[in-house]
C-alpha positions as CSV (number, residue, x, y, z in Angstrom):
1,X,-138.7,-125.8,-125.0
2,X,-140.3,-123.0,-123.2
3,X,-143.4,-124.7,-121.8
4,X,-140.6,-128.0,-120.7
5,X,-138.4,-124.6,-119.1
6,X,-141.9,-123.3,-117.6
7,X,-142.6,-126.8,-116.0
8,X,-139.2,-127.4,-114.7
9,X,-139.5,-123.5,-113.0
10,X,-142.9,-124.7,-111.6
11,X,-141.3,-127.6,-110.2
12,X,-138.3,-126.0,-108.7
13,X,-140.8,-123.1,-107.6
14,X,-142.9,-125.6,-105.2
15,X,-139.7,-127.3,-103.9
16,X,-138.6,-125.3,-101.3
17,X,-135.2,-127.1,-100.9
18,X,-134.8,-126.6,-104.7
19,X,-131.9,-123.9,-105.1
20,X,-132.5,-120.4,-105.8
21,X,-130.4,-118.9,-108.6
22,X,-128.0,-116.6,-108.1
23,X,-125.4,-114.2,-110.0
24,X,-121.9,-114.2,-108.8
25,X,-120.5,-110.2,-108.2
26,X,-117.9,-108.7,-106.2
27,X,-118.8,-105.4,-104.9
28,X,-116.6,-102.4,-103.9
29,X,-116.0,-98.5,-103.6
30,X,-113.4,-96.3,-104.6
31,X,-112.4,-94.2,-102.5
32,X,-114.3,-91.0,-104.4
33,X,-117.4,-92.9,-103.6
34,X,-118.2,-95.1,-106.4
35,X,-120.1,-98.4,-106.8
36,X,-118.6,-101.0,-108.8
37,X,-119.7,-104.1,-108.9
38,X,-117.8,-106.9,-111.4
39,X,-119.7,-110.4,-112.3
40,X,-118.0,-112.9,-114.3
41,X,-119.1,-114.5,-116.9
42,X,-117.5,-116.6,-119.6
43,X,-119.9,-118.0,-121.9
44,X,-119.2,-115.8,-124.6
45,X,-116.3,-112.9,-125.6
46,X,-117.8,-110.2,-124.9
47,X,-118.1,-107.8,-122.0
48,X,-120.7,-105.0,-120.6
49,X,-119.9,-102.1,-119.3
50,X,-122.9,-100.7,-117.4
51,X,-123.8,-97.2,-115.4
52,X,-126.1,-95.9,-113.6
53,X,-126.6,-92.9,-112.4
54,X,-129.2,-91.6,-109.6
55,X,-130.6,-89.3,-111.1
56,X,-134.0,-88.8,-113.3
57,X,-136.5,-86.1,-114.2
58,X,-138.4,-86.5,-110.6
59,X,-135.1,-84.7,-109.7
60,X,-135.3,-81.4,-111.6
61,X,-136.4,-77.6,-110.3
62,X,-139.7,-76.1,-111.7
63,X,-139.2,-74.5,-114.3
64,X,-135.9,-76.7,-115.2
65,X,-137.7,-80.1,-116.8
66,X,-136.3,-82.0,-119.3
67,X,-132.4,-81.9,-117.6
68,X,-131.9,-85.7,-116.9
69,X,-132.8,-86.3,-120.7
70,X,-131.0,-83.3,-122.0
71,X,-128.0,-84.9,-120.4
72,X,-128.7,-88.2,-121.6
73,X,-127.5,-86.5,-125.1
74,X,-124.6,-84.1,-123.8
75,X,-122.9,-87.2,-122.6
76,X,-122.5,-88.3,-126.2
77,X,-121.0,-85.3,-127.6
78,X,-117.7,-85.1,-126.3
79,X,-115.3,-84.8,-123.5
80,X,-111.8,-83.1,-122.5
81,X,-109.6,-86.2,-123.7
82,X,-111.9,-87.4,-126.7
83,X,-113.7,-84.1,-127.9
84,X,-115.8,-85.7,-131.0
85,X,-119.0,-87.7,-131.2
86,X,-118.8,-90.6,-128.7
87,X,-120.2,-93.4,-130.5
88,X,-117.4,-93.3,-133.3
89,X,-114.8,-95.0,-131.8
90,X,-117.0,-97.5,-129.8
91,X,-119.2,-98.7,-133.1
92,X,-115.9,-98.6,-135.2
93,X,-115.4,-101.8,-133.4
94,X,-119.4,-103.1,-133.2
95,X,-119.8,-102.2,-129.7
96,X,-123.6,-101.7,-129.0
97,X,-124.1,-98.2,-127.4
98,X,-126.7,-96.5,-125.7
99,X,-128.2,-94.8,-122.8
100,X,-131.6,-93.9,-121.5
101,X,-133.5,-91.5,-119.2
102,X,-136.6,-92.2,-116.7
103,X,-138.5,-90.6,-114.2
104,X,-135.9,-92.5,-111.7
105,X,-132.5,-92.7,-113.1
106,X,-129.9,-92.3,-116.0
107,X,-128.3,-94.9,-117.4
108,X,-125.2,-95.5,-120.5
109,X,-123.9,-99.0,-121.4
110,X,-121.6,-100.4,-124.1
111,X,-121.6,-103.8,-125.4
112,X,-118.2,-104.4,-126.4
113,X,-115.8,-107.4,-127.3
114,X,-113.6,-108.4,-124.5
115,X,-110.5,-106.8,-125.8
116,X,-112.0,-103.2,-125.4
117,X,-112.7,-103.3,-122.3
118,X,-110.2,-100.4,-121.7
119,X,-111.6,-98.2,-124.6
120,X,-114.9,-99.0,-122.7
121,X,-114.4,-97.8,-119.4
122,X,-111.6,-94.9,-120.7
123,X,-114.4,-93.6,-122.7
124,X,-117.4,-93.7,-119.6
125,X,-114.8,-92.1,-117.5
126,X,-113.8,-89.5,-119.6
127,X,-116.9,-88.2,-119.8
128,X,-118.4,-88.7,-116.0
129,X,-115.0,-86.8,-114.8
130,X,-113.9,-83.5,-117.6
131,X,-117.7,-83.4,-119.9
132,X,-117.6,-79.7,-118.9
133,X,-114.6,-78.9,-119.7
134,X,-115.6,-79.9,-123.4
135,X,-118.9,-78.7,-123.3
136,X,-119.6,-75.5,-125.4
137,X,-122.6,-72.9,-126.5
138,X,-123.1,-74.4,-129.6
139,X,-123.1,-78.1,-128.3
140,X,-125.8,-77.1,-126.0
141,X,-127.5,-75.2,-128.2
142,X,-127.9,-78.0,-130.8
143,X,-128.7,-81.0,-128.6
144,X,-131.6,-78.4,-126.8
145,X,-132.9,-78.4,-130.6
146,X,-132.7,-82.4,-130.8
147,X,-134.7,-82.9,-128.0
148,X,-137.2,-80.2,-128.1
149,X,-137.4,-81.8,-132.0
150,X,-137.6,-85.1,-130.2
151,X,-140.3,-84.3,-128.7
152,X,-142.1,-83.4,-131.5
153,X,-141.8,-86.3,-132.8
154,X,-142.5,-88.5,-130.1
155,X,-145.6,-87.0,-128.9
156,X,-146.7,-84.3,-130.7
157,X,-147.0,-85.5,-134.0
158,X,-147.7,-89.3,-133.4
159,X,-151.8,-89.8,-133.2
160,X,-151.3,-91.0,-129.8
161,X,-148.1,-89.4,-128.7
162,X,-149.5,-87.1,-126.0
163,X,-151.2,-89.6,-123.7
164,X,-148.8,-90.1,-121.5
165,X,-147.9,-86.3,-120.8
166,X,-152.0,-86.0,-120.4
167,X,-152.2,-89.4,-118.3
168,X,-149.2,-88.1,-116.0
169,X,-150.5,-84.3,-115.2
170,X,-153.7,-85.7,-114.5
171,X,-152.9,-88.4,-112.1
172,X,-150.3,-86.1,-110.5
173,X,-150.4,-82.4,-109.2
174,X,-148.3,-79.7,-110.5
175,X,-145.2,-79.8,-108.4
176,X,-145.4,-84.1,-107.8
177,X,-142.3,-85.6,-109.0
178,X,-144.2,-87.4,-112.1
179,X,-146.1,-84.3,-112.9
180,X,-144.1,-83.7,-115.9
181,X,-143.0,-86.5,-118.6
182,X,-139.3,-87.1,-118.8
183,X,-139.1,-85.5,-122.3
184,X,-139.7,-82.0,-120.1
185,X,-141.5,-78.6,-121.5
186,X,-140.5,-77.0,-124.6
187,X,-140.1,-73.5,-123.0
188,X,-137.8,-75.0,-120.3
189,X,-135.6,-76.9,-122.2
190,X,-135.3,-73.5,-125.1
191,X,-134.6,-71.4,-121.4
192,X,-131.8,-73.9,-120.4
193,X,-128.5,-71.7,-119.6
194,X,-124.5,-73.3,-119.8
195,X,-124.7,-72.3,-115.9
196,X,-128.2,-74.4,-115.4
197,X,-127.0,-77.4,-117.2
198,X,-123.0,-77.1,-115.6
199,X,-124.7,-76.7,-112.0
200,X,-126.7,-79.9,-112.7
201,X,-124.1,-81.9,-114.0
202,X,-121.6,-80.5,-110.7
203,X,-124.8,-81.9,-108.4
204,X,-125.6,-85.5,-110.2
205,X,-122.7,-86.9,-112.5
206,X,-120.4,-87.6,-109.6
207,X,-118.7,-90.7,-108.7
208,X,-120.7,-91.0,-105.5
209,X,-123.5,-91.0,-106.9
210,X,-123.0,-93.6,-110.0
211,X,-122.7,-97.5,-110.3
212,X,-120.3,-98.9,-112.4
213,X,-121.1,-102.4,-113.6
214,X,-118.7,-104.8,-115.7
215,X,-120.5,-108.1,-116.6
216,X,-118.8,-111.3,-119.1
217,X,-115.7,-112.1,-120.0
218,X,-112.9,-109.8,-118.5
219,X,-110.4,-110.5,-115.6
220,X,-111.3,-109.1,-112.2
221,X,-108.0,-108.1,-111.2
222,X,-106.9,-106.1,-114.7
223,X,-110.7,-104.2,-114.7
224,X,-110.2,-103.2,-111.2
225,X,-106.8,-101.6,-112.2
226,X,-108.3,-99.9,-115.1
227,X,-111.5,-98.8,-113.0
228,X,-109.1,-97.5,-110.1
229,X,-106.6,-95.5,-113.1
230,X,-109.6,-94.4,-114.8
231,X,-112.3,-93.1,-112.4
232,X,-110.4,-93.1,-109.2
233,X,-108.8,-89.4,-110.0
234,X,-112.1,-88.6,-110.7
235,X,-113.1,-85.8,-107.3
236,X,-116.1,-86.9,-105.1
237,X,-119.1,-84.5,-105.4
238,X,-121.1,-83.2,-102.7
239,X,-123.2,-85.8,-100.9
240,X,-126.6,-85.7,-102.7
241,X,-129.6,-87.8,-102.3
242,X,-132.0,-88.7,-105.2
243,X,-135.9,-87.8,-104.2
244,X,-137.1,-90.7,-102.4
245,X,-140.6,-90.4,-101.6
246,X,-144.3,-89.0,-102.5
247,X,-147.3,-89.7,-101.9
248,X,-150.1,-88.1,-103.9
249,X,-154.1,-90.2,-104.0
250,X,-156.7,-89.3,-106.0
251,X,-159.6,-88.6,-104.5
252,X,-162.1,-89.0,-107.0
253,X,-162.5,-90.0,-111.0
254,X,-161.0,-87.8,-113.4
255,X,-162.8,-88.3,-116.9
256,X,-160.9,-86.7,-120.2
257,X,-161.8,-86.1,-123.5
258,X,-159.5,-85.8,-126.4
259,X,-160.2,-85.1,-130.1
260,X,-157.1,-85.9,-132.3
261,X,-156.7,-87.4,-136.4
262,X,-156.4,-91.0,-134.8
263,X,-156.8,-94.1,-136.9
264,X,-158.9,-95.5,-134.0
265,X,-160.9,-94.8,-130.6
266,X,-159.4,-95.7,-127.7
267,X,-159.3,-95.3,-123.9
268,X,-157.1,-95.5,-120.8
269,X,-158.3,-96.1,-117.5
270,X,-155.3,-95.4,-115.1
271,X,-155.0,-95.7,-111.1
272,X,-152.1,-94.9,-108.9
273,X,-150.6,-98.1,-107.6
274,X,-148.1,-98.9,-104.9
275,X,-144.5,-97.7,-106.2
276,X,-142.0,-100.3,-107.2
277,X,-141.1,-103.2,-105.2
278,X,-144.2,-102.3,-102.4
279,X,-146.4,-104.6,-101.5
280,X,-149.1,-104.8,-103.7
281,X,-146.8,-104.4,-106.7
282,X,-146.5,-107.8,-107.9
283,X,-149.7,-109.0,-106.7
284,X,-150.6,-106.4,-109.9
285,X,-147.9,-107.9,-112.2
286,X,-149.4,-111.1,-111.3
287,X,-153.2,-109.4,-111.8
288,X,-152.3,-108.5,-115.5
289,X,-151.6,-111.8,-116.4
290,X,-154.9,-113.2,-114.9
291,X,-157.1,-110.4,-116.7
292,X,-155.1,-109.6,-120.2
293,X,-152.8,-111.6,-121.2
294,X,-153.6,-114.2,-123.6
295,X,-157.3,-114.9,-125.5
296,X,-158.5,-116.5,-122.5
297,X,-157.9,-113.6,-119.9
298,X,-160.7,-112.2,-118.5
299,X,-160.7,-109.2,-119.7
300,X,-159.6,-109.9,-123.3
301,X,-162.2,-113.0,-123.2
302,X,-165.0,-110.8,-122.3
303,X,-164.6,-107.7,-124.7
304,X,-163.1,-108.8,-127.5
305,X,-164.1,-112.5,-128.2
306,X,-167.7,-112.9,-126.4
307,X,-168.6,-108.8,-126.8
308,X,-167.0,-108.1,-129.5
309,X,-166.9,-104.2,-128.6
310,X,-163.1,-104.2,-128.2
311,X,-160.2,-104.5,-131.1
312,X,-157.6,-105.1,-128.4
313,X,-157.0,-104.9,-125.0
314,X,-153.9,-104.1,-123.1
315,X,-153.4,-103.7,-118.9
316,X,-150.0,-103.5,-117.2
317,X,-148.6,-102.3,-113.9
318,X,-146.1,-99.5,-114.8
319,X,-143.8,-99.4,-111.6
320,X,-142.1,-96.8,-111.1
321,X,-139.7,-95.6,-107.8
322,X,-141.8,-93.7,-105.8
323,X,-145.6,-94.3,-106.8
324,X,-146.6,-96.8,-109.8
325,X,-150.0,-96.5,-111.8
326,X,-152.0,-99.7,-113.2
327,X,-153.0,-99.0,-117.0
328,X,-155.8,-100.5,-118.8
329,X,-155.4,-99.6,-122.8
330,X,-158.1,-100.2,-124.7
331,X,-159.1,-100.0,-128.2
332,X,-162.5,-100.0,-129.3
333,X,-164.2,-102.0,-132.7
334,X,-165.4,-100.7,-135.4
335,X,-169.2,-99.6,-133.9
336,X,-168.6,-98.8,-130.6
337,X,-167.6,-96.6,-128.5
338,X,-165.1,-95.8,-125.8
339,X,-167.6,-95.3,-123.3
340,X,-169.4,-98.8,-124.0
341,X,-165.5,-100.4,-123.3
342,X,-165.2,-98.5,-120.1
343,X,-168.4,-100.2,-119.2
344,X,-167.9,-103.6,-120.3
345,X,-164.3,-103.1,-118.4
346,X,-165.4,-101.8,-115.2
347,X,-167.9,-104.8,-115.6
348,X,-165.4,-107.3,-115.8
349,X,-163.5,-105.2,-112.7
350,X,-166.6,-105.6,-110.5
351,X,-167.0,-109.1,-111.5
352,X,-163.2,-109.8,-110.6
353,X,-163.6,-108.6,-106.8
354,X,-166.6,-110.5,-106.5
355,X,-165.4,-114.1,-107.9
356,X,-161.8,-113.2,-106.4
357,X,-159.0,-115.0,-108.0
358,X,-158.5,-118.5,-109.1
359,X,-155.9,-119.9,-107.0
360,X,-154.6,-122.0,-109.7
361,X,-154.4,-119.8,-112.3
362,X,-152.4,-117.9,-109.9
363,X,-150.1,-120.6,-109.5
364,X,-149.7,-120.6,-113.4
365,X,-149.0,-117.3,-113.9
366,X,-146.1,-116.9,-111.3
367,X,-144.7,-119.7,-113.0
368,X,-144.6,-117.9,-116.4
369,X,-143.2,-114.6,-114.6
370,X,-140.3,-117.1,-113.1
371,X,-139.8,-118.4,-116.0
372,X,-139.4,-115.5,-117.9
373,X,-137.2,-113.6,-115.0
374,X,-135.1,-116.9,-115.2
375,X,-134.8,-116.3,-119.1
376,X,-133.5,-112.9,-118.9
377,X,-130.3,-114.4,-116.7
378,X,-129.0,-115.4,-119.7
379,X,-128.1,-112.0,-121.4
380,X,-124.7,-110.5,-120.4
381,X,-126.2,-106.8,-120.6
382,X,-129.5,-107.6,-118.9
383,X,-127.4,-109.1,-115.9
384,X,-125.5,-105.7,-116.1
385,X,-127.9,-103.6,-115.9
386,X,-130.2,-105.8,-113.4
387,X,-127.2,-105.5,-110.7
388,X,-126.7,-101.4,-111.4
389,X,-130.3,-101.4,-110.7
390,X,-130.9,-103.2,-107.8
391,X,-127.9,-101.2,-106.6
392,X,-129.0,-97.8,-107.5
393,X,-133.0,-98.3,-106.4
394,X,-133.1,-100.5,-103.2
395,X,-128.9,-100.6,-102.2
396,X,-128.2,-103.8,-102.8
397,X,-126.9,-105.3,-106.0
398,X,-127.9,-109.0,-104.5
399,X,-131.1,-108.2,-104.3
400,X,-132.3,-110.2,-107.1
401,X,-133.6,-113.3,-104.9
402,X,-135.8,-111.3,-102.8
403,X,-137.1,-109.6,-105.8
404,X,-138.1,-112.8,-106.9
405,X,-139.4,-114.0,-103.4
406,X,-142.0,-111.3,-103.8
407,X,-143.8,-113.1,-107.0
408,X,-143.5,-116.1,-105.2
409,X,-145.4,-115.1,-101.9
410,X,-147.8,-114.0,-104.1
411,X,-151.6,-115.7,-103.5
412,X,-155.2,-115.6,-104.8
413,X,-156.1,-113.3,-101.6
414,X,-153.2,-110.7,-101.8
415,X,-154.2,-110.5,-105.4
416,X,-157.9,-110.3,-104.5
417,X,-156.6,-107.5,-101.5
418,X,-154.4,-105.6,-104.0
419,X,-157.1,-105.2,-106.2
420,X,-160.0,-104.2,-103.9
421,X,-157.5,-101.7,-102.3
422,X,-156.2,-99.7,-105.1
423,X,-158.8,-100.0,-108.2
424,X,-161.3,-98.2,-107.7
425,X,-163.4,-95.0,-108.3
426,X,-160.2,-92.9,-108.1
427,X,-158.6,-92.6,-111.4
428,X,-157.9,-91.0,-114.6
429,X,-160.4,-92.5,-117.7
430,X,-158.9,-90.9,-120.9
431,X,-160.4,-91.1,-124.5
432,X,-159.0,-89.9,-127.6
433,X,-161.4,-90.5,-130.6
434,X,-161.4,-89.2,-133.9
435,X,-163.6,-86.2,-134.7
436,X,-166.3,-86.9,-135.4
437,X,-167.4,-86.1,-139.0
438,X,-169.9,-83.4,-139.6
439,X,-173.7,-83.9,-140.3
């Protein structure tokens, strides 16, 4: 089925009368400023409500990291009208509920059957309009505790936990909006004041600066009259504007070594890359398909089947809002080192620019990424939380066809451009091996 689903994509790809899919919306603002956008869909009972806010960690003060995430967790403990832990209501009736934090934005969503669409959006609106006036000492104290525990646990204590906080303040200077990981410092988050986190709230959590999203089985005309009683008595902020740009290089390789207890050596090679939906950034989508994914990739092919020097290989672009970086993960075998797999890599690298790449198999693997974009159409929350983000990051929740109009312009020589242009000398190589045992 999915190979016959890939074909048919392929087909429809190189037809250029063939129709472009599309999701049906209706977009609108209240008059407090907020986005909402509602898109139908009856194929099954349920509905998804879906928010995004414009605000991430690129967006905090020094000395002030870790707010968008500490937030994340304040939202769920309580507001004016429904002072008590959030999810109990909403999983009393098998709603799935959740939010999550990034560099770029916040986001909360609830899965929920089509009948609780008002609990839904009563409960999202409580919160975005009277938190603070629920919020207390000891609820901030506890949740600054969670997190700073979460981050323990997430990448203190895990053998490989603190790569990405050593990958990110390497590739990125002290004050650049990706300096510091999302998670944000111990000793910021244990410093956080009820007037710090009240005055960032007051700045970000305000209807004109949200999108509401309601995707599946509801009736347009009753979820507009519960959005407008809900959220329309809600006040407009001030008039803020999420960072929108930076633009740090590296100028030359960065080599770091790490000794940790690690079941096994491994490196990262990491380059800053062009930031989300820039050109370049799905020729490198496209790029990690040719070189990584699958036995026969290139890179895969060459250390871990013909060399034998590598366990596993992994290389992604992670694109981000303002810059991106392109992430090579390797994991050396049991005998080497991580230097020889930087060498065999960089190897396969130089050989890449000089062969260029195969038009065909370019062809191929922009039909797998349609195919798999097409896929993800048929999930009520991922259509949500696709039109809050095309909203939120470029300003237009239609934007879904020109997102896919970039894969498909796609070619062997914008590949073989993207590649030259950004991957080279200037990076960030880090290894983490094991101790090594004494003599």
């Amino acid at each position: 089925m999915v190979f016959f689903w890939s074909f048919l994509v392929g087909m429809a790809a190189a037809d250029e009368a063939a129709e472009k899919p599309s999701i049906e919306f209706e977009a609108y603002e209240l008059d407090n400023g907020l986005n909402v956008i509602l898109s139908e869909d009856h194929s099954s009972p349920i509905v998804q409500v879906n928010i995004w806010y414009d605000v991430g960690s690129k967006d905090e003060l020094p000395g002030k990291t870790g707010f968008a995430h500490l937030f994340e967790h304040l939202m769920f403990q309580g507001s004016l009208h429904f002072d008590d832990d959030y999810f109990v209501p909403l999983q009393a009736i098998g709603a799935r509920v959740n939010g999550t934090t990034n560099f770029d934005r916040t986001n909360y969503f609830e899965g929920v059957s089509s009948e609780y669409l008002p609990l839904a959006l009563w409960m999202e609106s409580d919160r975005m309009g009277y938190l603070l006036e629920a919020l207390s000492e000891d609820k901030l104290t506890n949740q600054k505790d969670v997190v700073r525990n979460e981050r323990r646990q997430r990448y203190e204590v895990p053998p490989y936990g603190e790569v990405r906080p050593w990958l990110f303040e390497n590739l990125y200077p002290e004050g650049h909006p990706y300096h510091v990981t999302t998670i944000g410092k111990h000793e910021d988050l244990e410093a956080a004041t009820m007037d710090d986190v009240r005055a960032f709230f007051k700045k970000w959590y305000v209807p004109n600066n949200a999108t509401l999203t309601v995707c599946g089985d509801f009736n347009p005309d009753e979820a507009k009259t519960l959005i407008d009683n809900y959220f329309g008595e809600i006040p407009r902020g001030e008039d803020v504007q999420s960072l929108q740009t930076a633009d740090h290089q590296l100028t030359e390789e960065k080599i770091i070594r790490k000794e940790k207890e690690v079941p096994e050596d491994k490196v990262w090679i990491a380059w800053i890359t062009p930031a989300l939906y820039a050109n370049g950034d799905a020729d490198l989508d496209i790029f990690s398909t040719l070189i990584a994914d699958g036995n026969d990739s290139i890179l895969t092919k060459a250390l871990v089947f013909d060399q034998r020097i590598a366990k596993s290989v992994v290389a992604y672009q992670s694109s981000s809002r303002l810059q991106s970086i392109y992430l090579m993960e390797l994991t050396a075998a049991k005998g080497h080192t991580t230097d020889e797999l930087v060498e065999a890599a960089d190897a396969v690298l130089e050989q890449f620019k000089s062969d260029g790449a195969n038009a065909e198999n370019v062809e191929i693997a922009k039909n797998n990424w349609e195919s798999n974009f097409y896929w993800g159409l048929l999930n009520i929350s991922g259509k949500a939380n696709m039109l809050s983000s095309y909203n939120t990051l470029t300003g237009d929740p239609g934007f879904m066809n020109k997102d896919i109009q970039r894969y498909l312009d796609v070619t062997a020589d914008t590949v073989n451009s993207t590649v030259q242009k950004y991957l080279g000398s200037n990076r960030v190589v880090l290894h983490v091996n094991a101790p090594k045992a004494e003599e």
